[in-house]
Backbone as ProteinMPNN parsed JSONL, in Angstrom:
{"seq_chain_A": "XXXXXXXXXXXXXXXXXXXXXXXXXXXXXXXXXXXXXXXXXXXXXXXXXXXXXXXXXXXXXXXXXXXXXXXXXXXXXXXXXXXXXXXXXXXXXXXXXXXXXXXXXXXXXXXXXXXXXXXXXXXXXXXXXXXXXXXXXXXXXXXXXXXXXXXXXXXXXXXXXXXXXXXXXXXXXXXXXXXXXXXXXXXXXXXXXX", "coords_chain_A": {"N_chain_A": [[0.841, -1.183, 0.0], [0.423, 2.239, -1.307], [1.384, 5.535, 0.294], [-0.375, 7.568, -0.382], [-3.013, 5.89, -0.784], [-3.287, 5.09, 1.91], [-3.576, 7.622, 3.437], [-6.223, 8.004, 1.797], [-7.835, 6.041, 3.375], [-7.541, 6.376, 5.979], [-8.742, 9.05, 6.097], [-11.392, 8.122, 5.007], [-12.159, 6.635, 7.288], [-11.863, 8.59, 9.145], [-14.071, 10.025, 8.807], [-16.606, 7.904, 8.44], [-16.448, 7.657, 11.162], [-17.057, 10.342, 12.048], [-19.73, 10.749, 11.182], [-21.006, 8.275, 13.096], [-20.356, 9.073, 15.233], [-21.912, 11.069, 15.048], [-24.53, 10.227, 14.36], [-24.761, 9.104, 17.21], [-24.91, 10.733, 18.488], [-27.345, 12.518, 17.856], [-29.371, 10.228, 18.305], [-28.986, 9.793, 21.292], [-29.794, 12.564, 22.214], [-32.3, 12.382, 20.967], [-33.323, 10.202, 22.156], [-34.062, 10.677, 24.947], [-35.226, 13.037, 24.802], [-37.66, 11.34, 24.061], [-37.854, 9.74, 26.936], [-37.939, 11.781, 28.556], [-40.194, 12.958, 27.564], [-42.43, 10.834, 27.888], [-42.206, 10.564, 31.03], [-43.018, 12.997, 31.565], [-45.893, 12.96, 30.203], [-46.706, 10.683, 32.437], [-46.804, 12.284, 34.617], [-48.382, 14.365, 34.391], [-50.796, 12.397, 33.583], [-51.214, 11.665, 36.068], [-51.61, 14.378, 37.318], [-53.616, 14.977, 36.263], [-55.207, 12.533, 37.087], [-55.186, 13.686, 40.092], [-56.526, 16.081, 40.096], [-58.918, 15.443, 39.383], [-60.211, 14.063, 41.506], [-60.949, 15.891, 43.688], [-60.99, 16.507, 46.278], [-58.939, 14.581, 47.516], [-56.503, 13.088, 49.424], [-53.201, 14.02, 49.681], [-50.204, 12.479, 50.491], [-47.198, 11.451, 53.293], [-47.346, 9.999, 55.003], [-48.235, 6.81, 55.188], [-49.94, 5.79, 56.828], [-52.496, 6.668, 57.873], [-55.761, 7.078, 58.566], [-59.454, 6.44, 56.714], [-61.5, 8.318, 58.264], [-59.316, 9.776, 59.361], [-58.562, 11.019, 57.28], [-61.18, 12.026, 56.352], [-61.897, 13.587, 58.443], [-59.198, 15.769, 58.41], [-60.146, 16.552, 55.885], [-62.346, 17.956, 56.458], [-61.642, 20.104, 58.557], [-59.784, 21.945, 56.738], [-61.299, 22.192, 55.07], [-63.182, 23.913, 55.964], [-61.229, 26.354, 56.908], [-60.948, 27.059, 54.486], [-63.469, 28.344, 53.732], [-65.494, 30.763, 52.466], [-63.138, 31.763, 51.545], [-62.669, 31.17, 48.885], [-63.083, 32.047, 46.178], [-61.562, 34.158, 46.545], [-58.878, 32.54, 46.881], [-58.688, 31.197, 44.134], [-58.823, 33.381, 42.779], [-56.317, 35.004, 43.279], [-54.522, 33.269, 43.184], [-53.433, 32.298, 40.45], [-52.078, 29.607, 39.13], [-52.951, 28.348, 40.299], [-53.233, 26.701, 43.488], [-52.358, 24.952, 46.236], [-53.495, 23.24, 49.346], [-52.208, 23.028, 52.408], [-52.371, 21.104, 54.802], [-50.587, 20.799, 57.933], [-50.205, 18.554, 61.123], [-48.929, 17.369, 63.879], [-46.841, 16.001, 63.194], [-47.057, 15.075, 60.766], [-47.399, 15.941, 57.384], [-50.233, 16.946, 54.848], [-51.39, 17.407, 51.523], [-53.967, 18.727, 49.704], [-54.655, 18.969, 46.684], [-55.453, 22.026, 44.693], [-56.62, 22.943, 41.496], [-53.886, 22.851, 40.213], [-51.33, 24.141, 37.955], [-49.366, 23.36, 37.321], [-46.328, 20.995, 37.051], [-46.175, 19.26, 40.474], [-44.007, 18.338, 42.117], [-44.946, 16.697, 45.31], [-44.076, 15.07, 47.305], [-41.709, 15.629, 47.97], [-41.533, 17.567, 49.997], [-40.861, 18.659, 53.247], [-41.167, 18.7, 56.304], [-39.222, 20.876, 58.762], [-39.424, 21.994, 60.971], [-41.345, 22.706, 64.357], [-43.33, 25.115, 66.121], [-45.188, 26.958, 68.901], [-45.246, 29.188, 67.632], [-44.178, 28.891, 65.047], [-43.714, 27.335, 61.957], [-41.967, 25.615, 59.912], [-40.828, 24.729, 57.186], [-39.931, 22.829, 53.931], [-40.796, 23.59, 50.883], [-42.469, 22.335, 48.33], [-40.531, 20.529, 45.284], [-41.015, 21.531, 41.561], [-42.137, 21.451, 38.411], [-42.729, 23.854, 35.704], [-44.27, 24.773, 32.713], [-42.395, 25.031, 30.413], [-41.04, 23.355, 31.084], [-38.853, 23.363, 33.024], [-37.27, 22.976, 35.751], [-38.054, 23.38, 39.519], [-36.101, 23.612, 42.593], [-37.791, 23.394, 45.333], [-37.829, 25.748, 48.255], [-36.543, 26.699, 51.446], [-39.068, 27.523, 53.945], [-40.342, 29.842, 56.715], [-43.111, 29.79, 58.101], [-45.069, 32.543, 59.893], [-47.31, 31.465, 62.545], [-49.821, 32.378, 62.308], [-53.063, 33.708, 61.415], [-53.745, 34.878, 58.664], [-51.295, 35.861, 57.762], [-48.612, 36.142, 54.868], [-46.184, 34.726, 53.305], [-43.772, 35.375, 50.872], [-41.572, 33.638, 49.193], [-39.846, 32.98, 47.077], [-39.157, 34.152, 43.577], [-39.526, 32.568, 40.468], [-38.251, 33.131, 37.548], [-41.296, 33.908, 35.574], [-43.322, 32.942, 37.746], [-44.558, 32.944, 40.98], [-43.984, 31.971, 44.087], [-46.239, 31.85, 47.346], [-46.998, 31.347, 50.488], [-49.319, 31.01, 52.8], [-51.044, 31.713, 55.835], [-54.157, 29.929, 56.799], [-55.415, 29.311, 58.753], [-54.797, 28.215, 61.926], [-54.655, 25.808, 64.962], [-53.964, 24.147, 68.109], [-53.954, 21.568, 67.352], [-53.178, 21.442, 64.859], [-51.586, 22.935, 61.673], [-54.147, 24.972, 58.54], [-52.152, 25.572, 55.764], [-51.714, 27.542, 52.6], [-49.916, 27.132, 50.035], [-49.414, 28.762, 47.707], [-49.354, 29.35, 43.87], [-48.351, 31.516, 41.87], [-48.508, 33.779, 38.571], [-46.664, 35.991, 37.698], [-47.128, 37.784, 35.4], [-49.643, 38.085, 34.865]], "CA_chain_A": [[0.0, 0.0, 0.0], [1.04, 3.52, -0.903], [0.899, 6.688, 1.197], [-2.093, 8.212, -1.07], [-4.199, 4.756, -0.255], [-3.41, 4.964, 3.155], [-4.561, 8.636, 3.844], [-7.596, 8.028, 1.893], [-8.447, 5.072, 4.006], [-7.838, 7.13, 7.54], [-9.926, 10.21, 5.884], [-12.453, 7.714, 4.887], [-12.057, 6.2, 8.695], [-12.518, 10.158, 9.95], [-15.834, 9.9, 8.01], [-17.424, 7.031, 8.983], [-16.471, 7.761, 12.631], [-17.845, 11.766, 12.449], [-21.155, 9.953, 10.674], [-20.991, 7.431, 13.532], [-20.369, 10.701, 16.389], [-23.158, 12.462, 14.522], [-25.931, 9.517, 14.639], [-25.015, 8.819, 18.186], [-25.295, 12.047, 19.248], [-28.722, 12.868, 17.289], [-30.066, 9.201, 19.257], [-29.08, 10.047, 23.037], [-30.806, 13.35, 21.837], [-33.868, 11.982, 20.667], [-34.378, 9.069, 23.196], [-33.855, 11.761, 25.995], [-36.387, 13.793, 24.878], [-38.542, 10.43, 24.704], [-37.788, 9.668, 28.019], [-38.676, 13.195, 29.333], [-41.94, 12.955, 27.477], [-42.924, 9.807, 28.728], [-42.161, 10.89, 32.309], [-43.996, 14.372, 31.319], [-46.715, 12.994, 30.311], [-47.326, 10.208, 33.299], [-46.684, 13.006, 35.576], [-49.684, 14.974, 33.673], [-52.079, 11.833, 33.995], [-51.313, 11.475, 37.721], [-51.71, 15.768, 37.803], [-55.113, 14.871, 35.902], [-55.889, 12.272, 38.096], [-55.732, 13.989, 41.636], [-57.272, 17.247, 40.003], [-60.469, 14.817, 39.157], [-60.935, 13.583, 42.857], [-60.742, 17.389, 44.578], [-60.577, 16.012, 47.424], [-57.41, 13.606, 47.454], [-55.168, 13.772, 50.098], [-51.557, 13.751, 49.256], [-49.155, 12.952, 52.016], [-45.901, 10.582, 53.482], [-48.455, 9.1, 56.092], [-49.207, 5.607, 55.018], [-50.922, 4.951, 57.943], [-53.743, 7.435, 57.708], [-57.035, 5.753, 58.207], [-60.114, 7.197, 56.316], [-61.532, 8.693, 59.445], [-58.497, 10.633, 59.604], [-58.498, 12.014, 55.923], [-62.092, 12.54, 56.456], [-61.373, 14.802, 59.574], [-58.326, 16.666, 57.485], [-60.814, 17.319, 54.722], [-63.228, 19.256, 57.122], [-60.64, 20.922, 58.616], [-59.343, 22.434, 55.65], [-62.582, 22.772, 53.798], [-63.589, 25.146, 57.119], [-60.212, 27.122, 56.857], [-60.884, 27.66, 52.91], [-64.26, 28.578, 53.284], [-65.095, 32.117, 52.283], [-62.104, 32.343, 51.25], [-62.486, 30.244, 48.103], [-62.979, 32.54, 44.921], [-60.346, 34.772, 46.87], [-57.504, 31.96, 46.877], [-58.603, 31.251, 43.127], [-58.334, 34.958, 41.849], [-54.551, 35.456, 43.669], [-53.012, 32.116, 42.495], [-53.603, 32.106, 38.552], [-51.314, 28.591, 38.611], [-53.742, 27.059, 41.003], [-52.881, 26.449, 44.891], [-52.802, 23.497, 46.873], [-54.19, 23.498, 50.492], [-51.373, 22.185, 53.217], [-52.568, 20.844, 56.587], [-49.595, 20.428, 58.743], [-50.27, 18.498, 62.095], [-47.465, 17.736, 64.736], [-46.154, 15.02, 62.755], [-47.0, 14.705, 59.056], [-48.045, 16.739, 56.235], [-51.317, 16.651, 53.643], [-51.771, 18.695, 50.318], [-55.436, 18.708, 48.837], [-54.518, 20.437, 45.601], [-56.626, 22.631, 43.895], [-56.247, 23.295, 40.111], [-52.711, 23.092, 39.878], [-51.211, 24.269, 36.263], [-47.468, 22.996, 37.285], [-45.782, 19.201, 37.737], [-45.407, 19.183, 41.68], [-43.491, 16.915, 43.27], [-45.556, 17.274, 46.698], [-43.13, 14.38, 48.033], [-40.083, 16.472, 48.484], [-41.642, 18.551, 51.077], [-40.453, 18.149, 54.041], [-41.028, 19.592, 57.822], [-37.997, 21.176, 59.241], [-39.522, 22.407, 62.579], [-42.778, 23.56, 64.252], [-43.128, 25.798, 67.415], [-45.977, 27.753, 69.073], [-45.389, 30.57, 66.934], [-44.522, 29.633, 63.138], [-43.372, 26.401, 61.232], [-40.408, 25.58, 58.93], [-41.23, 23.897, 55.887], [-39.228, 22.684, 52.552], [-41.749, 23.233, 50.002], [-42.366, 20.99, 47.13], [-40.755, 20.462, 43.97], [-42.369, 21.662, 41.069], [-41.617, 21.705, 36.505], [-43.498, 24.591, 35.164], [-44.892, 24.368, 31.535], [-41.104, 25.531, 30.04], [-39.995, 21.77, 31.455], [-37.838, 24.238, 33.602], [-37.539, 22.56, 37.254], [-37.414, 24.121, 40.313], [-36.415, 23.187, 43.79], [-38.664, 23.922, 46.76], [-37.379, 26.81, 49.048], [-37.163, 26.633, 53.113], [-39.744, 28.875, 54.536], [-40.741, 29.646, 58.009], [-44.901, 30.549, 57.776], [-45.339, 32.799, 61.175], [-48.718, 30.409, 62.768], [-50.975, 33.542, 62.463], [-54.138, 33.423, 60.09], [-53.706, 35.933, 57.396], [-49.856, 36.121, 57.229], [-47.993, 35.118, 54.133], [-44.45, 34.77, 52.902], [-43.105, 34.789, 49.503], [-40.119, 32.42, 49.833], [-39.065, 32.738, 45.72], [-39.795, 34.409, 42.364], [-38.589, 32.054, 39.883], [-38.929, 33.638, 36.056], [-42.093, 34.649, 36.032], [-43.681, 32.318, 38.778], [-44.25, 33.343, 42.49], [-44.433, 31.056, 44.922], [-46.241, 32.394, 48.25], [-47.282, 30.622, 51.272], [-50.146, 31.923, 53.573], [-51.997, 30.896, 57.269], [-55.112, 30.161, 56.561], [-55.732, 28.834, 60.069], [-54.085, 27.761, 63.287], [-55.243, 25.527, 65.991], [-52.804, 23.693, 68.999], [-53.466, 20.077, 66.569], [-52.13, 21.55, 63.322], [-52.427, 24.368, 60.721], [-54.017, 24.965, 57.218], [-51.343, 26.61, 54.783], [-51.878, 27.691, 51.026], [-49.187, 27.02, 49.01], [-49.867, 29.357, 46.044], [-48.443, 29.639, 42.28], [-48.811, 33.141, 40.848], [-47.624, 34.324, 37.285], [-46.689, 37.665, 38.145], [-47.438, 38.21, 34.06], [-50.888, 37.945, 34.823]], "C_chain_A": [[0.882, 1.24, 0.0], [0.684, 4.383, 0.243], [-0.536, 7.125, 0.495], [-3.065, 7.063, -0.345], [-4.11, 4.819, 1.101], [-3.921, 6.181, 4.138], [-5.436, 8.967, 3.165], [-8.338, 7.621, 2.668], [-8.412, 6.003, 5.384], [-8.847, 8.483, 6.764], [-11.569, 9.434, 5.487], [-12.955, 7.19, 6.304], [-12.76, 7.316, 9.736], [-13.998, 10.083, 9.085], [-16.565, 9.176, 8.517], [-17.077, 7.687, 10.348], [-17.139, 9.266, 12.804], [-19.212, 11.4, 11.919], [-21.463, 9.222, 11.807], [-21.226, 8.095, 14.547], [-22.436, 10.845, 16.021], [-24.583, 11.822, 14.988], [-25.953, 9.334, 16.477], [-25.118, 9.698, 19.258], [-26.875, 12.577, 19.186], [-29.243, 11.649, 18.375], [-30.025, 9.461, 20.766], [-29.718, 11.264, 23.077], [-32.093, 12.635, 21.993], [-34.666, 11.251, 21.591], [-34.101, 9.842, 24.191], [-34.811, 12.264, 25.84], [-37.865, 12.578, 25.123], [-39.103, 10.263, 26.16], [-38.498, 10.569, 28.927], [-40.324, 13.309, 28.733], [-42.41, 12.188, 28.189], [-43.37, 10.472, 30.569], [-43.339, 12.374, 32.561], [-45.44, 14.092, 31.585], [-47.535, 11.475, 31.374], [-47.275, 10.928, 34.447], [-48.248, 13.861, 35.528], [-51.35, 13.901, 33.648], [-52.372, 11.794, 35.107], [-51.971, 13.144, 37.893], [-53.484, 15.557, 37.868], [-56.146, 14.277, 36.491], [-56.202, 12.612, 39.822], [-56.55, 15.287, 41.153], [-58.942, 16.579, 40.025], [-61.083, 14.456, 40.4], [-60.163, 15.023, 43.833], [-60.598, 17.113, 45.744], [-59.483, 14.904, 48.412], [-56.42, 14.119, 48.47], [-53.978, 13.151, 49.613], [-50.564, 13.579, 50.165], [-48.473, 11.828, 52.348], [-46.273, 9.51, 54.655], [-49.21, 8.203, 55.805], [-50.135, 5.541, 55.537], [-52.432, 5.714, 58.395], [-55.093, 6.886, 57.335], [-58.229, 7.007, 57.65], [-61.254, 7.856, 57.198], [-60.717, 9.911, 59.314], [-58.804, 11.856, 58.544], [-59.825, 12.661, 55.971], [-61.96, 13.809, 57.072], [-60.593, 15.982, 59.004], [-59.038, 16.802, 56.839], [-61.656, 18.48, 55.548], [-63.014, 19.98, 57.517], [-60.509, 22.039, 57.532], [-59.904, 22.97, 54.948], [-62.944, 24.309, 54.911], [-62.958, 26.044, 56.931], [-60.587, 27.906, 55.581], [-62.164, 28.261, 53.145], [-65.042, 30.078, 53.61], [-64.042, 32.513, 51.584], [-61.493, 31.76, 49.423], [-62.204, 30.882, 46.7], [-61.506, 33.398, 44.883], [-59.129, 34.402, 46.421], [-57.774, 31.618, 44.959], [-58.293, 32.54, 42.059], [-56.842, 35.163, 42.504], [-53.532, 34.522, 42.966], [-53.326, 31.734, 41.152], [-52.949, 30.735, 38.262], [-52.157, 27.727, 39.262], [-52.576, 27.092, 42.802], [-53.243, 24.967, 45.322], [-53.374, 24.112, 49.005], [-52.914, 22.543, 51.156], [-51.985, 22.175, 54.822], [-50.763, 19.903, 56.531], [-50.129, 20.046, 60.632], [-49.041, 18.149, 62.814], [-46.888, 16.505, 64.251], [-45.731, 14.534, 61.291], [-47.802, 16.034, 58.101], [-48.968, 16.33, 55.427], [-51.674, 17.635, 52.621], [-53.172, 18.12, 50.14], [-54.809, 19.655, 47.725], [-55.864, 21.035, 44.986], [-56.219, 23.511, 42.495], [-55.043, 23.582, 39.765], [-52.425, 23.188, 38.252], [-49.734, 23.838, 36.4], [-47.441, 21.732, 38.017], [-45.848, 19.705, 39.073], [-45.438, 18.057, 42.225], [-43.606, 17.163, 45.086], [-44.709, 16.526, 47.631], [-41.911, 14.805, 48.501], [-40.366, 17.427, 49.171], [-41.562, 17.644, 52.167], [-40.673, 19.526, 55.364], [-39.921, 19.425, 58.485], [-38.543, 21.159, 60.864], [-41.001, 22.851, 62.794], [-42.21, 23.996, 65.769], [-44.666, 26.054, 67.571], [-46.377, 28.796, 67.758], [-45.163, 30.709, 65.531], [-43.267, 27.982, 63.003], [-42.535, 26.369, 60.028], [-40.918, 24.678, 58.272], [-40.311, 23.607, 54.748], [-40.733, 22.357, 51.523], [-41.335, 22.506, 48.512], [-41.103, 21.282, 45.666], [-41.328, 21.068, 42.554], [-41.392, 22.324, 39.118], [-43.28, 22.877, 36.405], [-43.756, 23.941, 33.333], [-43.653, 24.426, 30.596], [-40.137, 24.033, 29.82], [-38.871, 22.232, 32.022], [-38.183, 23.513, 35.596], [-37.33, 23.276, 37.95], [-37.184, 23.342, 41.545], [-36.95, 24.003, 44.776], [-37.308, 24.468, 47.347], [-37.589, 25.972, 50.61], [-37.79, 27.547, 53.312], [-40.364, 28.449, 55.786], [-42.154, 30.605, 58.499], [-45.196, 30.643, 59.698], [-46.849, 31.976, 61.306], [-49.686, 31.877, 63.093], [-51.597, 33.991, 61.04], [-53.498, 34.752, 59.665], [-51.913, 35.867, 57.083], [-49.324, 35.002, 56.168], [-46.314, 35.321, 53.848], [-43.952, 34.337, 51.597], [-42.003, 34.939, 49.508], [-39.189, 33.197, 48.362], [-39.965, 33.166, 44.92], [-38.895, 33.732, 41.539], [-39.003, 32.347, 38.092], [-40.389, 34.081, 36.376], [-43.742, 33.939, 37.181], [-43.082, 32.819, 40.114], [-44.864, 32.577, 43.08], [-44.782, 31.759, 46.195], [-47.001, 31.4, 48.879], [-48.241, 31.439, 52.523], [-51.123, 31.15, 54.466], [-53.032, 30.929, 56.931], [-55.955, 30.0, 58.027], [-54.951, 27.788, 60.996], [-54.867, 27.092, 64.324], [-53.498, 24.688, 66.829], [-52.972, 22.465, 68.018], [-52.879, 20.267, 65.532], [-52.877, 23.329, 62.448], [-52.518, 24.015, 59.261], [-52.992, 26.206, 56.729], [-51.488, 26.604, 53.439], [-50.201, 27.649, 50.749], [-49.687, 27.132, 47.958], [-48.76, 29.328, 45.102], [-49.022, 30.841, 41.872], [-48.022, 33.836, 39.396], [-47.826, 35.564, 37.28], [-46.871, 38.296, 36.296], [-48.721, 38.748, 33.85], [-51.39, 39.368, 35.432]], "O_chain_A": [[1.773, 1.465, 0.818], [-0.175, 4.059, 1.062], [-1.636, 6.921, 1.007], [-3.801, 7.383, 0.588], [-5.191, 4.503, 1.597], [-4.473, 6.011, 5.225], [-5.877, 10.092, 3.402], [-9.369, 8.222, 2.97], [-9.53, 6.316, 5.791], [-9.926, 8.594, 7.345], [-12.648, 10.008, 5.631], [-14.162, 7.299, 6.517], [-13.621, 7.21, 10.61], [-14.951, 10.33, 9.823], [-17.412, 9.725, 9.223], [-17.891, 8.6, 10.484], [-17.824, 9.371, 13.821], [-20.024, 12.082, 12.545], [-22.685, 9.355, 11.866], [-22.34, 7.897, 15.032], [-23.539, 10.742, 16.557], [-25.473, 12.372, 15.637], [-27.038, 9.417, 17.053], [-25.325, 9.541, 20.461], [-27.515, 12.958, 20.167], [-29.578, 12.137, 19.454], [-31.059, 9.325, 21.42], [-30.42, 11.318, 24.087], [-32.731, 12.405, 23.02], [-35.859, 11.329, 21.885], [-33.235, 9.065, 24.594], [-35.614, 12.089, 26.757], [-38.781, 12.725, 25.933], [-40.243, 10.492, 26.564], [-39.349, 10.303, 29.775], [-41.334, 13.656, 29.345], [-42.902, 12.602, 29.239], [-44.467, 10.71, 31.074], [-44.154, 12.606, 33.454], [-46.134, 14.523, 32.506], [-48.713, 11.189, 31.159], [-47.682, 10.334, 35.446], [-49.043, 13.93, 36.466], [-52.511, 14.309, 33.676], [-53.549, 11.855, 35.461], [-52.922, 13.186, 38.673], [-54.304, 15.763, 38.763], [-57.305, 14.667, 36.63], [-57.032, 12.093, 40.568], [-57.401, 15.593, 41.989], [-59.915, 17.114, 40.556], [-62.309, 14.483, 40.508], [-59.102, 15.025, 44.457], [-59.74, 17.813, 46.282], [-59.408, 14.643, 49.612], [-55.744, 15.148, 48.449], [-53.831, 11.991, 49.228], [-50.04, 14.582, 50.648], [-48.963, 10.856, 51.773], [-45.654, 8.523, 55.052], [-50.434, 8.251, 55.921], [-51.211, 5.274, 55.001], [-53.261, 5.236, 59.169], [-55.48, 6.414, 56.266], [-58.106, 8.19, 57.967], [-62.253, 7.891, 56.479], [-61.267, 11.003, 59.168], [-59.118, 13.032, 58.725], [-59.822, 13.854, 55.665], [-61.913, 14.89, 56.484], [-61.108, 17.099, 59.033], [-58.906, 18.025, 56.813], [-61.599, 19.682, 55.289], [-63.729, 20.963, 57.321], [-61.247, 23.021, 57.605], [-59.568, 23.921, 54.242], [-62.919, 25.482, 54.54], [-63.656, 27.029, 56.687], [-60.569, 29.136, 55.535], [-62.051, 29.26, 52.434], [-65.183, 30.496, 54.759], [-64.035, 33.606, 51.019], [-60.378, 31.893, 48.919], [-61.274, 30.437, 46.027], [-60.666, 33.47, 43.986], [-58.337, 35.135, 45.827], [-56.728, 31.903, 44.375], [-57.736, 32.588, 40.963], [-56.175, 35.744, 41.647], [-52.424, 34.691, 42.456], [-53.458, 30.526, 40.959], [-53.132, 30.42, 37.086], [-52.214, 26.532, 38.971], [-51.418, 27.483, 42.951], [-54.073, 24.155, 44.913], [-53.483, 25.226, 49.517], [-52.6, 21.489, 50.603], [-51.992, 23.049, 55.69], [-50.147, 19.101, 55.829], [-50.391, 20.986, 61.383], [-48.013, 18.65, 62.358], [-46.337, 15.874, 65.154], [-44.749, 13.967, 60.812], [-48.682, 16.824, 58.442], [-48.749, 15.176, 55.057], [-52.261, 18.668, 52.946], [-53.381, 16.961, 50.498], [-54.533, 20.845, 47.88], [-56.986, 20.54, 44.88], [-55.601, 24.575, 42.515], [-54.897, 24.54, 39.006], [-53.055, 22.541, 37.416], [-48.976, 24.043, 35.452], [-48.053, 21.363, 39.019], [-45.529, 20.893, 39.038], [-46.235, 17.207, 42.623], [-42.763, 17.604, 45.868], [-44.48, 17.056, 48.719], [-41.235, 14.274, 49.382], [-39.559, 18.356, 49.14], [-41.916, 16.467, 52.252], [-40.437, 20.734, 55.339], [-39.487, 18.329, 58.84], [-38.106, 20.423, 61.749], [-41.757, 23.241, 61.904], [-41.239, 23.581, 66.402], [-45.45, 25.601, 66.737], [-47.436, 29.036, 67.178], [-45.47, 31.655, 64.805], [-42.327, 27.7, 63.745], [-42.584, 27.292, 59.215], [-41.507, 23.759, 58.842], [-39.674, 24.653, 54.619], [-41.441, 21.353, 51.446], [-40.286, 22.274, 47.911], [-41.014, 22.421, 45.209], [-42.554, 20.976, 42.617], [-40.527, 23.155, 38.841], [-44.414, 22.711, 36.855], [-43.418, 22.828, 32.932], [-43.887, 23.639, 29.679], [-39.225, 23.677, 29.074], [-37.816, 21.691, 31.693], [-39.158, 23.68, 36.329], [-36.495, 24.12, 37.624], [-37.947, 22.393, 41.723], [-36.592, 25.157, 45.01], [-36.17, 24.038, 47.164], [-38.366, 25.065, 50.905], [-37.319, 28.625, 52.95], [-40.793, 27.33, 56.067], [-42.201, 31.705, 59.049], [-45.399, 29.745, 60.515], [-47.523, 31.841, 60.285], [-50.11, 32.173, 64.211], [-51.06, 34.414, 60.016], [-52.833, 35.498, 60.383], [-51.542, 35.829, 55.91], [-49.384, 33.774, 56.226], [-45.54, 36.142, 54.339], [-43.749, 33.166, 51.275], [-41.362, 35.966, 49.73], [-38.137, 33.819, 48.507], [-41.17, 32.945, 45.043], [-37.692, 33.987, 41.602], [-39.948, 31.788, 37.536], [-40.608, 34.612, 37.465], [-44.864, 34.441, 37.245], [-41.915, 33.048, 40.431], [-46.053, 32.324, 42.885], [-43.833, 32.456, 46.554], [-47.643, 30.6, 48.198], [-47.777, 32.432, 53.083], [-51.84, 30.223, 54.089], [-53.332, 32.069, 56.577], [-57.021, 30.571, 58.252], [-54.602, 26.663, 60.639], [-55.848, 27.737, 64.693], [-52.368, 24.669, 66.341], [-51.828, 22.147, 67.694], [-52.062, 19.447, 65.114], [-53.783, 24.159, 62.522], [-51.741, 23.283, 58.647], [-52.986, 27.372, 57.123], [-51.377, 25.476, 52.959], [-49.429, 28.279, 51.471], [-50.244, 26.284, 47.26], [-47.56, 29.292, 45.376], [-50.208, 30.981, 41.571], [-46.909, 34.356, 39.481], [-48.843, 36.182, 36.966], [-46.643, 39.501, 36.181], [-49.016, 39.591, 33.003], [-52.593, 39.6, 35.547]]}, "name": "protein", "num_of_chains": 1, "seq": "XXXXXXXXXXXXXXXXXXXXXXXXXXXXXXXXXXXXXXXXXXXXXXXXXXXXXXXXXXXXXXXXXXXXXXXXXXXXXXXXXXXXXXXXXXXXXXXXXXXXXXXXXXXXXXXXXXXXXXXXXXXXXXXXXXXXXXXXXXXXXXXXXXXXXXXXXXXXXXXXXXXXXXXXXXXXXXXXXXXXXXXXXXXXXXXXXX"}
């Protein structure tokens, strides 16, 4: 073999192998975005299915007998009530409802328009006077994630606290009601665009 045949064959070698790059770059592309759909959209049937039963509690408390959830719904429904068109005209993304008692957490959502991952909240602390929270998770419509903030919601009805503005999403958190067994808290979404 000459030199000419032998740096055709490596330039034909750089070819196939930047053809070979190129497809296997375009494929971990493509099945990535698969992947993320998939996940998208069983995140979006689950969203679809707790929005359909309004009353769904969400929470890390296997052991919650229906009794209990009953109880937490009336709760909660009491706290919201009056206050219902109110919390729908402030949070344009939809709100969820958080009872916190001295041990576990429960969302009821209500018309959420964003993925949340309600499982990655977590209670830091509670006192007399105002509760530490890691709020949720949560993909906006962008497929832009965010992570939940710490916030510490003083235990006095009306007060709120906006933790984070993230693009044009505001997350705010507000007492809706306090007793010595637990409190309701809104966890709102607001598109400050709106």
């Amino acid at each position: 073999m000459n030199p000419e045949n032998l740096l055709r064959l490596s330039q034909i070698a750089i070819a196939v192998g930047l053809i070979i790059s190129a497809l296997g770059g375009y494929g971990a592309y493509h099945f990535k975005r698969l992947i993320e759909h998939g996940d998208q959209n069983r995140q979006e049937y689950r969203l679809s299915e707790i929005d359909s039963k309004l009353d769904k509690i969400i929470t890390q408390n296997k052991l919650i007998s229906d009794t209990q959830k009953q109880e937490i719904i009336r709760t909660v429904k009491q706290a919201e009530k009056g206050q219902l068109e109110n919390l729908k005209n402030k949070y344009s993304l939809g709100y969820a409802l958080l009872y916190i008692d001295k041990e576990s957490w429960y969302f009821i959502p209500r018309n959420i328009e964003l993925n949340v991952n309600w499982f990655s909240t977590k209670i830091i602390s509670q006192s007399k006077d105002e509760i530490t929270i890691l709020l949720p998770d949560f993909i906006d419509k962008r497929q832009n994630r965010f992570i939940g903030n710490t916030v510490s919601i003083p235990r006095v009805v009306g007060s709120s606290i906006s933790p984070f503005l993230i693009g044009t999403i505001k997350v705010v958190t507000e007492c809706l009601d306090t007793t010595d067994e637990g409190a309701t808290i809104v966890v709102g979404f607001q598109n400050i665009k709106d």
